[in-house]
C-alpha positions as CSV (number, residue, x, y, z in Angstrom):
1,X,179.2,-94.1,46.7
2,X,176.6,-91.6,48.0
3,X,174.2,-93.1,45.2
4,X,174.8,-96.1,47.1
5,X,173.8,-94.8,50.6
6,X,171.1,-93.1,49.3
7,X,169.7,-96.4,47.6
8,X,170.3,-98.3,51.2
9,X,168.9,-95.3,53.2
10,X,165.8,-95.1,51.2
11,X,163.4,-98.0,52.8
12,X,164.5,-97.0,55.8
13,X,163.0,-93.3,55.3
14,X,160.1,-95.0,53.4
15,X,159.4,-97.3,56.1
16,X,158.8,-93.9,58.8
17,X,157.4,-91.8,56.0
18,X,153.6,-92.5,56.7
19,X,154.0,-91.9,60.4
20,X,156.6,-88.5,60.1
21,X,153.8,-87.2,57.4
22,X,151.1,-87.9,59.9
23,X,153.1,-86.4,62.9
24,X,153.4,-82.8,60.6
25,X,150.0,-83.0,59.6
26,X,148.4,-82.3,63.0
27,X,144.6,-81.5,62.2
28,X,143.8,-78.4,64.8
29,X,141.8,-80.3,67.2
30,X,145.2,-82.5,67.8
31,X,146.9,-79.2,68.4
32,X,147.3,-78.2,72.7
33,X,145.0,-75.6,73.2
34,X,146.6,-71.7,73.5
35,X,144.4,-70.5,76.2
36,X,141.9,-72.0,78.7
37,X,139.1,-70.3,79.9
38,X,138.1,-69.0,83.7
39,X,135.6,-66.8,85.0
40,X,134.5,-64.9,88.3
41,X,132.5,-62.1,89.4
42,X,133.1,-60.0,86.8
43,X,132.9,-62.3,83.6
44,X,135.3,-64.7,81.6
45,X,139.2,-64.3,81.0
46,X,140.9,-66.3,78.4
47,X,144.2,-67.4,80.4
48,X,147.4,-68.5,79.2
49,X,147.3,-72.3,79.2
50,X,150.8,-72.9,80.5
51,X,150.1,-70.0,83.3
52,X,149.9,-71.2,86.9
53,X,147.9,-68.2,87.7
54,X,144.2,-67.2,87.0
55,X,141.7,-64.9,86.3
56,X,141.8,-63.0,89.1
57,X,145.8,-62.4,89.1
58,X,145.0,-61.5,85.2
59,X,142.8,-58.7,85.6
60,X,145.7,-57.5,88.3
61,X,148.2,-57.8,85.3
62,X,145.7,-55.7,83.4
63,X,145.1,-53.2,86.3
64,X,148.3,-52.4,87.6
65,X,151.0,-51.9,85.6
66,X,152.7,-49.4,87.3
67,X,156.3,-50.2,88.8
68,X,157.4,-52.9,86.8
69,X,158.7,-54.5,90.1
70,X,156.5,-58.1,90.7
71,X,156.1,-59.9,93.4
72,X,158.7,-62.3,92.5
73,X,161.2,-59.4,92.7
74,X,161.8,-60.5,96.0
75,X,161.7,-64.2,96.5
76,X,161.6,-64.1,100.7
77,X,158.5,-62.4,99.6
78,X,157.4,-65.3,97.4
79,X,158.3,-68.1,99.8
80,X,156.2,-66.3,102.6
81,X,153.0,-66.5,100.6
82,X,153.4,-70.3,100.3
83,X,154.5,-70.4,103.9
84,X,151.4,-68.7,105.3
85,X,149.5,-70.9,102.7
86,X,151.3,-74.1,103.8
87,X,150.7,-73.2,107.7
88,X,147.0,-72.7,107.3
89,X,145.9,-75.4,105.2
90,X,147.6,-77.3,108.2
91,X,145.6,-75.5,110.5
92,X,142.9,-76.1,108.6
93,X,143.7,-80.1,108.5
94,X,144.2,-80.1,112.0
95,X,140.7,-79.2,113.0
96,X,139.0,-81.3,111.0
97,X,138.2,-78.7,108.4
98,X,139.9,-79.8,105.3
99,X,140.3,-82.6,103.2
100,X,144.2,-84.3,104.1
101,X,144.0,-85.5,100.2
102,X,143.7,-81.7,99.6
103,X,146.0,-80.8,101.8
104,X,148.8,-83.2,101.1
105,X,148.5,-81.6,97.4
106,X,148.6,-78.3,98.7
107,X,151.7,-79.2,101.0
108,X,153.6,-80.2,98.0
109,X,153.1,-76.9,96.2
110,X,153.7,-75.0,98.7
111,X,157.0,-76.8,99.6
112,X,158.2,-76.4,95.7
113,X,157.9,-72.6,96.3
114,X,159.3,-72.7,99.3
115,X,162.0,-74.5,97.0
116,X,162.2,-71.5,94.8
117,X,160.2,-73.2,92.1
118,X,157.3,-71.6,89.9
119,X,158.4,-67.9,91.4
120,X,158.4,-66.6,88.1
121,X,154.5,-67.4,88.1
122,X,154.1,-64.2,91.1
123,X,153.4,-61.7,88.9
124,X,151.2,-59.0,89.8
125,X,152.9,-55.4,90.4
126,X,153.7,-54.3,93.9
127,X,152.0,-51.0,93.5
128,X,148.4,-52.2,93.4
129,X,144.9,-50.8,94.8
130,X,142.6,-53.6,96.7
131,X,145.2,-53.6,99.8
132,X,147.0,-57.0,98.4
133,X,143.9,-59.0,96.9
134,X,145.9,-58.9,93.8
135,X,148.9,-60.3,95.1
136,X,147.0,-63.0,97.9
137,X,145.0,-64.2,95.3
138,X,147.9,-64.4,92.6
139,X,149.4,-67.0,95.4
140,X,146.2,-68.9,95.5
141,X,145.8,-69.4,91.9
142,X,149.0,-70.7,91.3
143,X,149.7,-72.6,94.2
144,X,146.1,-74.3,93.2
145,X,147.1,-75.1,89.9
146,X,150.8,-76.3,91.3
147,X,149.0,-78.6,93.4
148,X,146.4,-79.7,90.4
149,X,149.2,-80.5,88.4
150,X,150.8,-82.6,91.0
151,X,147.6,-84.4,91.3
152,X,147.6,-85.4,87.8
153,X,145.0,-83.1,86.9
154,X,144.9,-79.9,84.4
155,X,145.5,-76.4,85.2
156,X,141.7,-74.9,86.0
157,X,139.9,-78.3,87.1
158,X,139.2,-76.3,90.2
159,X,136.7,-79.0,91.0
160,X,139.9,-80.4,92.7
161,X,141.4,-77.8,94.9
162,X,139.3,-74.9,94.4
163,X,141.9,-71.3,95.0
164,X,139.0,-69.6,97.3
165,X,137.5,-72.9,99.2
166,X,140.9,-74.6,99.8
167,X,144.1,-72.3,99.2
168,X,141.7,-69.3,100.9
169,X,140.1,-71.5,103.6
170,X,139.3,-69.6,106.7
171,X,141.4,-66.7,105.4
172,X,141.4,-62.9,103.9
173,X,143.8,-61.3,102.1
174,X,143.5,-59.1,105.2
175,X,145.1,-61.4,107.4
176,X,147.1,-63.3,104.8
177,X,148.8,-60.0,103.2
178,X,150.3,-58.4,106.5
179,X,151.7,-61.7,107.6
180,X,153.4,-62.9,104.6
181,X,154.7,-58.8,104.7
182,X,156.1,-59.6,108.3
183,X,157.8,-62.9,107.5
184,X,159.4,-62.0,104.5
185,X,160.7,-58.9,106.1
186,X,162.2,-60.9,108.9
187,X,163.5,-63.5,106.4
188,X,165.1,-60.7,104.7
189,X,166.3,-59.1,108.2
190,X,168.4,-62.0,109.0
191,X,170.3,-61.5,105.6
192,X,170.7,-57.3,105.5
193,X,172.1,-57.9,109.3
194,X,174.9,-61.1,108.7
195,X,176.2,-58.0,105.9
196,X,175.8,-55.2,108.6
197,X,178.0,-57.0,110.9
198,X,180.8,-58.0,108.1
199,X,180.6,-54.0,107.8
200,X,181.3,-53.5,111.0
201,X,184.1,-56.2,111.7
202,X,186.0,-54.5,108.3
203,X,185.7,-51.0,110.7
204,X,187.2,-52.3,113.4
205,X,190.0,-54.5,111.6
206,X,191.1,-50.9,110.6
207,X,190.4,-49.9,113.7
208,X,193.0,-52.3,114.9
209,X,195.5,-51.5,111.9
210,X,195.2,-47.8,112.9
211,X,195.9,-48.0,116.6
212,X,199.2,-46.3,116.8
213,X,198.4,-43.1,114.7
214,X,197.8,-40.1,116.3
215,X,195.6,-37.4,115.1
216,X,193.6,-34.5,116.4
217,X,189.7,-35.2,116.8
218,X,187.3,-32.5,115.6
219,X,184.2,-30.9,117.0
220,X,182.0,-28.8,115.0
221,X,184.8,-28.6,112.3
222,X,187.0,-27.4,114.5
223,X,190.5,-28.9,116.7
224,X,189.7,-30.0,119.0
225,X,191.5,-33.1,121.4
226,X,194.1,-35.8,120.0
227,X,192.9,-39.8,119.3
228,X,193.9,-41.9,117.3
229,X,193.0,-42.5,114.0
230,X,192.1,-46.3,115.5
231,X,189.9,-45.1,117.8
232,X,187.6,-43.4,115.0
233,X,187.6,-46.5,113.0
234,X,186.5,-48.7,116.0
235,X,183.7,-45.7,116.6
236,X,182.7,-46.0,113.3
237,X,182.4,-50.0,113.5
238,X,180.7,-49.2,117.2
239,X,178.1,-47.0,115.7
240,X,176.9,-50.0,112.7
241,X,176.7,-52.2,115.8
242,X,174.2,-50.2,117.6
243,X,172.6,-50.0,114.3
244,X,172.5,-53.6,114.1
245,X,171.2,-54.0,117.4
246,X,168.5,-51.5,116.5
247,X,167.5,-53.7,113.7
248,X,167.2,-57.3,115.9
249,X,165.0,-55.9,118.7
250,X,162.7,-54.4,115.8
251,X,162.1,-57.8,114.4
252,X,160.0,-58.3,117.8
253,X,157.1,-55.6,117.0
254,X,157.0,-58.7,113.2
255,X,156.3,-61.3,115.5
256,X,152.9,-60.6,116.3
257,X,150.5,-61.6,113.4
258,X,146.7,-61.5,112.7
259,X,146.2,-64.7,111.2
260,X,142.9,-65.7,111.8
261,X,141.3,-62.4,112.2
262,X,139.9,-62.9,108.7
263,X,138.4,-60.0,107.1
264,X,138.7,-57.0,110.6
265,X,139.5,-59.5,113.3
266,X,136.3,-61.1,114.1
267,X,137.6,-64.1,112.8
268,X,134.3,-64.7,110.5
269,X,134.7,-67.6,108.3
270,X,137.8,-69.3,110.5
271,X,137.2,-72.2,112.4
272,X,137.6,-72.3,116.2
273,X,140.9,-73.4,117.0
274,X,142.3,-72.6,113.7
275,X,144.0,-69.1,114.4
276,X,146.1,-70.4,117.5
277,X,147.1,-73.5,114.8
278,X,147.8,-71.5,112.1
279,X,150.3,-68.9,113.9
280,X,151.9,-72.4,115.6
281,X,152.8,-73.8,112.5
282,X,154.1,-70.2,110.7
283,X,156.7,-70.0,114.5
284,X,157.4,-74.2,113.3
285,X,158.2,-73.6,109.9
286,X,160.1,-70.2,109.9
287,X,161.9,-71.0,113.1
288,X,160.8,-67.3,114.3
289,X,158.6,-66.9,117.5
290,X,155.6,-65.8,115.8
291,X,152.5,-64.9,118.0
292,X,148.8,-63.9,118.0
293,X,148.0,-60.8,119.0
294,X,145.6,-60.1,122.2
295,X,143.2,-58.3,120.1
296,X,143.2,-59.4,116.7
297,X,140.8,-56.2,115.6
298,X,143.7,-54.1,116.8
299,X,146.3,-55.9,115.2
300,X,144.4,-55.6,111.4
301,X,143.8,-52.0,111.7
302,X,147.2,-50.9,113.2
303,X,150.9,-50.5,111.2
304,X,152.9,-50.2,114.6
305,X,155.2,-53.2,113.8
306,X,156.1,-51.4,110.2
307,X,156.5,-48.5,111.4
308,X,158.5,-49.3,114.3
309,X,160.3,-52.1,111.7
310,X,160.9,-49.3,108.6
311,X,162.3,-46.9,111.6
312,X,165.0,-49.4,112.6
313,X,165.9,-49.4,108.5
314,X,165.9,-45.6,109.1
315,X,168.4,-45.2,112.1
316,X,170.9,-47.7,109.9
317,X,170.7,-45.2,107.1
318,X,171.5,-42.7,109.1
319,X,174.4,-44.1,111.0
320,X,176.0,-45.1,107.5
321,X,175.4,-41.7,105.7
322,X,177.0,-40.2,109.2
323,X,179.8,-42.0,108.4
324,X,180.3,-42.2,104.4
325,X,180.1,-38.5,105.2
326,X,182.9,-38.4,107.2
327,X,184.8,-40.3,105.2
328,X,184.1,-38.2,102.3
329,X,185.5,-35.0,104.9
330,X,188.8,-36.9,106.1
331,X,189.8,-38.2,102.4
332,X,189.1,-34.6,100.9
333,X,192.2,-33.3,99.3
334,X,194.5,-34.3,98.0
335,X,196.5,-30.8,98.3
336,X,193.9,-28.4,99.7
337,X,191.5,-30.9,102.0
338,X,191.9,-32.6,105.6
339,X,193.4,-36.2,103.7
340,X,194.0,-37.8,106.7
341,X,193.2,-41.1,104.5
342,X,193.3,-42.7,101.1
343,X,190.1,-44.2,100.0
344,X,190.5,-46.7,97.2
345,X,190.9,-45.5,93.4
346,X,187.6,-47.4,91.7
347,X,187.4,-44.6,88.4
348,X,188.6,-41.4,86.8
349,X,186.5,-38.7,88.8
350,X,186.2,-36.0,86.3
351,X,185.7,-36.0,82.0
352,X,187.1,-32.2,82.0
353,X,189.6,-32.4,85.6
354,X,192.5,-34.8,84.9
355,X,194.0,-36.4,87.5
356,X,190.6,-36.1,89.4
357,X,189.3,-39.3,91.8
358,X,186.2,-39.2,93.1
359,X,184.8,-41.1,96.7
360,X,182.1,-42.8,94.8
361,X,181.4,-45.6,97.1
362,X,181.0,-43.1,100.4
363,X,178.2,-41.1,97.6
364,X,176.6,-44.1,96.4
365,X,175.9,-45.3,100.3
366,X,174.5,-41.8,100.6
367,X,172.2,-42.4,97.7
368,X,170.8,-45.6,99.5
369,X,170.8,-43.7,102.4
370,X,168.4,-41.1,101.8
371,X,166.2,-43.4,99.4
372,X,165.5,-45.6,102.9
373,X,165.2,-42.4,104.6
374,X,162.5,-41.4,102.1
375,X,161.4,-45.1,102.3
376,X,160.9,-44.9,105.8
377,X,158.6,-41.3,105.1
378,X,156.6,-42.9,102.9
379,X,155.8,-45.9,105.7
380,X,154.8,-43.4,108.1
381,X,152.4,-41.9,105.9
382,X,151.0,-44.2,104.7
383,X,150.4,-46.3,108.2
384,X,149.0,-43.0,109.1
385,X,146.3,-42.7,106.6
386,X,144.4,-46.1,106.6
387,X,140.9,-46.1,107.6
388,X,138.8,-47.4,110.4
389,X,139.4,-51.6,110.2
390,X,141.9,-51.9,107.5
391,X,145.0,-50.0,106.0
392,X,144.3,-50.0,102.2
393,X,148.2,-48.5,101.6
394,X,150.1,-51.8,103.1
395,X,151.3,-52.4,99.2
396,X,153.0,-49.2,99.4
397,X,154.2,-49.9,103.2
398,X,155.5,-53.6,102.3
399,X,156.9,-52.4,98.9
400,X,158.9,-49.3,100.7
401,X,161.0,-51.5,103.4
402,X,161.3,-54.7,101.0
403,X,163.4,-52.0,98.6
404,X,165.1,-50.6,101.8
405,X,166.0,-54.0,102.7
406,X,167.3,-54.7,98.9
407,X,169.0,-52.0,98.6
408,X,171.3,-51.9,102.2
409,X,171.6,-55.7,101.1
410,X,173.1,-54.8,97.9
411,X,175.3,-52.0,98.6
412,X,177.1,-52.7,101.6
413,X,179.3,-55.9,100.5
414,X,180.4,-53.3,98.1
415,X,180.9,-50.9,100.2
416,X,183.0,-53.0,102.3
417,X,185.1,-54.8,99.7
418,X,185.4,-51.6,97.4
419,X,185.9,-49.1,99.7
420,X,186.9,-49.4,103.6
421,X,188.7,-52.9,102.9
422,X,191.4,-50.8,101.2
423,X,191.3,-47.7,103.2
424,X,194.9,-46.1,104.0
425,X,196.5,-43.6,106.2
426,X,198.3,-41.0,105.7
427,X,200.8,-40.7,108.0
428,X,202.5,-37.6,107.3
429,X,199.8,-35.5,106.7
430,X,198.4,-36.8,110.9
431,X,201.9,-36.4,112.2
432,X,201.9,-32.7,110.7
433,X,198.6,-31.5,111.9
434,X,199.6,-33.1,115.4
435,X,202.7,-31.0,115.2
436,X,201.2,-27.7,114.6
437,X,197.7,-27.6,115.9
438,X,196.5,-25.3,118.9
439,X,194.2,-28.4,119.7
440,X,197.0,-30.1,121.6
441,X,197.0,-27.1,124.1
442,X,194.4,-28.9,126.3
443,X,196.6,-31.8,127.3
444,X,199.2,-29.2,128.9
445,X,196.6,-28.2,131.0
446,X,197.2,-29.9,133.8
447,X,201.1,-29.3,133.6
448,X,200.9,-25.5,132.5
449,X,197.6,-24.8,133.9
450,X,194.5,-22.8,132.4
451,X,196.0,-19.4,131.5
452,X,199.2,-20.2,130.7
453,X,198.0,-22.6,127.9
454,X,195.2,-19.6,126.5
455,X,198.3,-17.2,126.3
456,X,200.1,-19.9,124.4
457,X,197.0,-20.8,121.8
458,X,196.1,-17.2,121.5
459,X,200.0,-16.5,120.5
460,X,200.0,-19.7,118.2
461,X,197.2,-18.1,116.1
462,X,198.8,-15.1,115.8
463,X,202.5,-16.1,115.1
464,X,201.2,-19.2,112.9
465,X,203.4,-21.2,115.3
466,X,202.5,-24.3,116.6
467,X,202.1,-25.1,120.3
468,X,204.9,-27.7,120.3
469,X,207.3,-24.9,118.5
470,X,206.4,-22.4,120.9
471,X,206.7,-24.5,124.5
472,X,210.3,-25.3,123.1
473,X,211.0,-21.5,122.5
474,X,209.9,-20.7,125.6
475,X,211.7,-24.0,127.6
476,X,208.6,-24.8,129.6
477,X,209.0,-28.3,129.1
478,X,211.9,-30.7,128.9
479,X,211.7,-33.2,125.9
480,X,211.3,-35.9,128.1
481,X,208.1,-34.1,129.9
482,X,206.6,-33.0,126.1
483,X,207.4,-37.1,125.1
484,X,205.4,-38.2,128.0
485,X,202.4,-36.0,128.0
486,X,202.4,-36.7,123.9
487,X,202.4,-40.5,124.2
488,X,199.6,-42.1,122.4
489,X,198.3,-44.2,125.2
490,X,198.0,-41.4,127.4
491,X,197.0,-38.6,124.9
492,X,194.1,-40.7,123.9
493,X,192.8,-41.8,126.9
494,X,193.7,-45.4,126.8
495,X,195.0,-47.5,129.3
């Protein structure tokens, strides 16, 4: 039987055989081409033929591989580039300057990345001298050859659309860089701040679930006056709401940009009427109120919107360490801490301690916390230190608040569904220290009066009793009278 097949299936393979010998015979010059060559100032560059980028973002590969982290790392960052790109060869359209073949080309790239297409061709290395030529041109070669390829013609037929004449027109990487900085920062704003505020609602829905409990507050360490254990929960929610705050109105010092001020703000190389187009269309396409400055010079040369932008990254991580902190303090225990709270069980704390659970999630916000913080040192230095007309350090500035960003981004969804989503009280231990502390003199104060209530709080620490034992030793108040001035509302100042 399979002679039979074989005999059947033999003039059909003999028929093909000519053309499947022909098609595995390839002669070289039938073979695609490996590399393709491009050249500029400095010489030739053999480039990958299937790479969207060029010479230029080659010799940045070569240059600067320092962090490992690429532009495409961040892919607001990526979609800002072809933004800016998209906006000025707009502008450019719009007063008569470019081609609207070219630009219709250019448009369609530029709208794929905004699509999150081609990102993985944004590859030069955050960390990079030049203050961002690497990375502007990186975007201008391959949004170039993006728009070549849509135009039916090959990667490098510059002849076309050109990366300095068209994708570069009336621009600098000095103008270019900051901007695309500022709107990915404020695309990435709008994301760090929608988990910021689901941070702050799980605060206050424990807030909430807490209301009723009773504990003493502390200052310095120390007793001090009773709340509720609500009450600090709702603070703590309060204080990431500020935070929040903090971080829209520093979006404002983004929305000034320096498009148009080319290479120091003179504007050399744009044409008139281009700048006031180019910011127009950034505001249309973002949906942000993006503005020229008043003196585009000024606006090249100073960092005040980063620095005021990093500082507002700063003042979160400070409010959230504040308060992992204090989390780590009230959950310390179980038998010889304050645990006034359970924080969830995530792992076994200890490879030597059994029985030992850790508050990872409060540690590994502080972690974040004091890498922003560092962040945010490293932005003022380095806004500090730029000479004259330019800041040479903005890769540094840019790559500092884009981790910052990442990082808050990342942890606090975990630290709200790991950690304070499962938080619990313990009742007891509150009730106890409620019972016994010399903190609750103060609210007898206006019953007992100042000196009675030191005689009692000084006896209370030496006897070991508790106020509450004592003033029912001593019959200075009826049940009823200790039941009202101890009831929650009124203890803890609400109405």
């Amino acid at each position: 039987m399979n002679k039979i097949k074989l005999i059947i299936a033999l003039p059909i393979l003999m028929l093909f055989a000519p053309q499947y010998a022909q098609a595995q015979k390839k002669t070289p010059a039938e073979q695609p081409p490996q590399f393709r060559t491009e050249k500029d100032l400095l010489g030739e560059k053999q480039i990958p033929h299937d790479a969207y980028y060029g010479v230029q973002t080659l010799r940045a590969l070569e240059n600067f591989p320092i962090s490992g982290v690429k532009t495409n790392f961040y892919p607001d960052y990526v979609k800002a580039y072809a933004i800016v790109k998209l906006a000025a060869a707009r502008a450019n359209t719009e007063v008569g300057r470019m081609q609207p073949e070219r630009m219709a080309a250019i448009e369609k790239a530029c709208l794929a990345v905004i699509d999150g297409k081609y990102h993985d061709q944004f590859l030069t290395d955050l960390y990079q001298g030049g203050a961002g030529t690497s990375a502007n041109m990186n975007a201008n070669e391959v949004l170039a050859n993006i728009a070549l390829e849509m135009m039916g013609k090959k990667k490098g037929e510059y002849q076309f659309i050109e990366p300095h004449d068209d994708l570069n027109m009336g621009q600098s990487t000095n103008d270019v860089y900051p901007t695309a900085i500022h709107i990915a920062l404020i695309l990435h704003n709008d994301k760090v701040i929608k988990e910021a505020e689901l941070l702050a609602q799980a605060f206050h829905k424990k807030g909430e679930e807490f209301k009723n409990l009773v504990k003493m507050g502390r200052t310095e360490g120390q007793d001090a006056v009773p709340m509720t254990l609500g009450q600090e929960f709702h603070a703590f929610g309060s204080q990431i709401d500020g935070a929040i705050e903090v971080l829209r109105k520093s979006e404002t010092y983004l929305y000034e940009i320096n498009m148009g001020a080319t290479a120091i703000g003179t504007g050399l190389t744009a044409s008139p009427g281009y700048a006031e187009k180019c910011v127009a269309q950034i505001a249309k396409i973002t949906g942000k109120p993006f503005v020229g400055p008043k003196d585009l010079i000024a606006a090249t040369s100073s960092m005040q919107g980063f620095v005021m932008f990093s500082s507002a990254y700063k003042n979160l991580a400070v409010t959230l360490s504040k308060i992992s902190s204090d989390l780590i303090f009230l959950t310390s225990g179980p038998r010889n801490g304050i645990f006034e709270i359970n924080l969830p069980a995530l792992q076994p704390g200890s490879s030597i301690m059994p029985g030992k659970v850790n508050p990872v999630m409060p540690e590994v916000m502080n972690q974040v916390c004091y890498k922003v913080m560092g962040n945010d040192v490293t932005v003022t230095i380095a806004s500090r230190d730029g000479l004259l007309q330019l800041n040479a350090y903005e890769p540094v500035v840019a790559t500092s608040i884009m981790e910052s960003q990442a990082l808050f981004f990342k942890v606090m969804p975990l630290f709200r569904t790991n950690c304070i989503d499962g938080i619990t009280a313990n009742e007891e231990v509150l009730k106890r220290y409620l019972e016994t502390t010399i903190g609750i003199v103060t609210a007898l104060n206006p019953v007992l009066g100042y000196e009675k209530t030191t005689e009692l709080a000084k006896e209370a620490l030496e006897s070991g009793k508790g106020i509450l034992e004592l003033i029912r030793e001593k019959k200075l108040l009826t049940e009823d009278q200790i039941k009202k001035l101890l009831d929650p509302a009124a203890l803890t100042g609400q109405k």
